[in-house]
C-alpha positions as CSV (number, residue, x, y, z in Angstrom):
1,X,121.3,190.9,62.2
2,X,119.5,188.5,59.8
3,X,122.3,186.7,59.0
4,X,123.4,185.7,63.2
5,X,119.1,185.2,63.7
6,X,118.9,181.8,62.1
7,X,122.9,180.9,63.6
8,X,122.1,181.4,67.1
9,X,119.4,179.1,67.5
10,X,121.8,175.9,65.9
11,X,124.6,176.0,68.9
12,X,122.1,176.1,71.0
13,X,120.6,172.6,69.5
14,X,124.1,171.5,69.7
15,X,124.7,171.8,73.1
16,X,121.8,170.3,74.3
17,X,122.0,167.5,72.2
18,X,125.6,166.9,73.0
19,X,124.3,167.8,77.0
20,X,121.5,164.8,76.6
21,X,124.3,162.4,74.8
22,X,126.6,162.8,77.5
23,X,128.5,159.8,78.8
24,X,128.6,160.5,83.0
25,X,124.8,160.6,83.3
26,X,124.4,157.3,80.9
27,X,127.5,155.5,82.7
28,X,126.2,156.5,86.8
29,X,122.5,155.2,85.1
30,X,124.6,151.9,84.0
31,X,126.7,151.7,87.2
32,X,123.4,151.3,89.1
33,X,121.9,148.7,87.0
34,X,124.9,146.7,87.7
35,X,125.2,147.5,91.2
36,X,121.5,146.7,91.4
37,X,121.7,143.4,89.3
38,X,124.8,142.4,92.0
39,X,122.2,141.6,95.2
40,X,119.6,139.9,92.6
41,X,122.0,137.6,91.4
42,X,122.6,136.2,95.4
43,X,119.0,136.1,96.0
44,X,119.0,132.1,94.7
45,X,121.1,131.1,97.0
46,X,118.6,133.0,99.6
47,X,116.3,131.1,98.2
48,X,118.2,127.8,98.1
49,X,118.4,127.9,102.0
50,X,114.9,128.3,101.8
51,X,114.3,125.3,100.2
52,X,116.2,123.1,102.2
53,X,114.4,124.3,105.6
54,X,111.0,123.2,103.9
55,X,112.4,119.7,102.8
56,X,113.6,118.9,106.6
57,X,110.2,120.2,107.6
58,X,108.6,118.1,105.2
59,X,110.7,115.3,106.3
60,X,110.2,115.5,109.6
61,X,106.3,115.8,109.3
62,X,106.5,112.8,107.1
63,X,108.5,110.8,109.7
64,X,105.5,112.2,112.6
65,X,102.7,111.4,109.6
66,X,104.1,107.6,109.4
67,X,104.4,107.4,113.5
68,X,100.8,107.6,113.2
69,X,99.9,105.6,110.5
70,X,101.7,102.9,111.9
71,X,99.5,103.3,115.7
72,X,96.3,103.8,113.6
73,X,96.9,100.5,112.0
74,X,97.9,98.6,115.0
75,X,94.2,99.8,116.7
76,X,92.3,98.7,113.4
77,X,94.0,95.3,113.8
78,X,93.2,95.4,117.4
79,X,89.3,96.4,116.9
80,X,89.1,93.9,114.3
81,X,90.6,90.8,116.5
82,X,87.8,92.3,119.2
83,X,85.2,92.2,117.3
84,X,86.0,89.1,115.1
85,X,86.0,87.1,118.6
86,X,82.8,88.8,119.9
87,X,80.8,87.6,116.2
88,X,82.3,84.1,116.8
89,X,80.8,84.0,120.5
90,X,77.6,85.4,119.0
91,X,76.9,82.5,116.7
92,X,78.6,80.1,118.8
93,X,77.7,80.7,122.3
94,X,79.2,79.4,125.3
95,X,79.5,75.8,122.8
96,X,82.4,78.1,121.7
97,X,84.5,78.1,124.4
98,X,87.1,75.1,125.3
99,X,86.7,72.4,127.6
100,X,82.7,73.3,127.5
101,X,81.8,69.6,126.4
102,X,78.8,68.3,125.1
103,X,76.5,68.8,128.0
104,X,73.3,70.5,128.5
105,X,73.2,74.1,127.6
106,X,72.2,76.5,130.7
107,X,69.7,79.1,129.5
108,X,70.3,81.7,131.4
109,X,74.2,81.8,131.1
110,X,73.8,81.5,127.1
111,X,71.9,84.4,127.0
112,X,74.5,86.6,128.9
113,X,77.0,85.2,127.1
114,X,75.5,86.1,124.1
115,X,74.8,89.9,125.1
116,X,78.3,90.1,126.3
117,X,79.8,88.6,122.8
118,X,77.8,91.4,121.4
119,X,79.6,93.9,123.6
120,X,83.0,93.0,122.2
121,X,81.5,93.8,118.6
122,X,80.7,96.9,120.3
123,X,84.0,97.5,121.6
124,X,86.3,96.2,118.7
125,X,84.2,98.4,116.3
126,X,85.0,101.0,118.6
127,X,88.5,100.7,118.4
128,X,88.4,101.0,114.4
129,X,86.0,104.1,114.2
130,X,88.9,105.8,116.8
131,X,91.5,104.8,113.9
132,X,89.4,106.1,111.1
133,X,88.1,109.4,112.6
134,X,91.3,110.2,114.8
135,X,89.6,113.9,115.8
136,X,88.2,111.1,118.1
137,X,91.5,109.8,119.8
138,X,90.4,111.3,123.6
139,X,88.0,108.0,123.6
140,X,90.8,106.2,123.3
141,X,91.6,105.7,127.0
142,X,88.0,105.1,127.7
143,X,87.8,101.8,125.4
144,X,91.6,100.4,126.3
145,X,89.8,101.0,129.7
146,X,87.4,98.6,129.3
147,X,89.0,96.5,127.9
148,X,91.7,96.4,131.0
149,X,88.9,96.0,133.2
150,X,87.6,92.6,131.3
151,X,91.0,92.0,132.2
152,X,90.3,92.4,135.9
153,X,86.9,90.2,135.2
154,X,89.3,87.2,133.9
155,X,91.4,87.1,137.1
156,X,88.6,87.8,139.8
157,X,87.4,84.4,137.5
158,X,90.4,82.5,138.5
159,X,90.5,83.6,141.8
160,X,87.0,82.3,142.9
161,X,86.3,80.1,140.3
162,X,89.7,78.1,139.2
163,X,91.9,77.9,137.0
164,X,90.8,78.3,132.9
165,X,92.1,76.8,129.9
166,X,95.5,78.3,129.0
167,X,94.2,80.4,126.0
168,X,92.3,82.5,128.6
169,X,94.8,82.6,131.0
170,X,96.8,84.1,127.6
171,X,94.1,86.7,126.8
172,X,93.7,88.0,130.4
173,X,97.8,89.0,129.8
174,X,96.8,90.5,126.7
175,X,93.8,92.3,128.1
176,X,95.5,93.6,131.1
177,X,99.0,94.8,129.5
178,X,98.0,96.0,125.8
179,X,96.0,98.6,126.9
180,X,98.3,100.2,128.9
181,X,101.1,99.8,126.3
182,X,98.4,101.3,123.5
183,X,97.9,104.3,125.6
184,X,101.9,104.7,126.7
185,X,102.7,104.1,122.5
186,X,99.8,107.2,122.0
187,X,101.7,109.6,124.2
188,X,104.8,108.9,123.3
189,X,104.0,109.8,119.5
190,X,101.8,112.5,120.6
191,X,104.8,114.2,123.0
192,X,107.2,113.2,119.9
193,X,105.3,115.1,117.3
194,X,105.2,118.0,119.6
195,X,109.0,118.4,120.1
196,X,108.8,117.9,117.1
197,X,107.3,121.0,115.8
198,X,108.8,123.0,118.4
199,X,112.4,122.6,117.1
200,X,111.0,123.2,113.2
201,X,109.5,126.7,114.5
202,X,112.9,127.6,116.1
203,X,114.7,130.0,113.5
């Protein structure tokens, strides 16, 4: 019996390190790995797709981003020509006008003239603080408003009064059909920029 005691124990250590060195459990755990590793190598192009989406979103909010650079420029330009006219008036008065002559200033008329050159300031810096601070774009109808009704002003002026030099004649045009086209230009970028976004959120 003492000489199987210390034999029985060593097939036992045989088997179960031939048991833990067996090549079906090792090969399934290696058959998973690679079976696992399969999906993670087509996750790039997964990813790939995912790139290109973003770059034709980017695009098309850069093409919507330069829309409005481009209308926020135009109504600086337009807010500066307002109010660079209004300043000029100011310092000039009604001497700045054409076919005014050299003859004797009327009072009363200078001084209205002068407050409503100041107006123009008023309404060409308007213009430019709209640009800057877009949050502010609602306002924009009210100004291009006023502006369109100076318009109306200029040709109630021709009507009862005769006929002015050409260059008003010219800005009456401008102040009667620019606002209109400023406002049509805004909603037409606005409605754009919407569809816009619409079609980038569609799957």
């Amino acid at each position: 019996m003492n000489s199987n005691t210390p034999d029985n124990p060593q097939p036992e250590r045989r088997s179960s390190s031939a048991d833990t060195g067996k090549g079906p459990a090792g090969s399934h755990g290696s058959d998973q790995t690679s079976a696992s590793g399969r999906p993670a190598a087509k996750q790039p192009a997964t990813g790939g797709t995912t790139v290109k989406t973003s770059k034709k979103d980017s695009t098309k909010s850069d093409k919507t981003g330069s829309d409005w650079s481009v209308f926020r420029t135009v109504v600086v330009l337009v807010g500066l020509v307002i109010a660079g006219f209004g300043g000029y008036y100011l310092i000039t008065g009604t001497a700045g006008l054409p076919e005014t002559g050299d003859g004797p200033v009327n009072p009363t008329l200078e001084n209205q003239f002068r407050f409503f050159a100041a107006m123009m300031i008023g309404v060409g810096a308007a213009f430019v603080t709209i640009a800057i601070k877009f949050q502010w774009a609602n306002m924009l109808w009210l100004v291009c408003l006023m502006v369109f009704i100076g318009g109306i002003g200029r040709v109630l002026s021709w009507a009862f009064s005769g006929t002015p030099h050409f260059l008003l004649i010219i800005l009456m045009v401008v102040e009667l059909a620019f606002p209109a086209a400023l406002l049509v230009w805004h909603r037409y970028i606005a409605k754009t920029s919407e569809l816009r976004r619409e079609y980038a959120a569609r799957p």
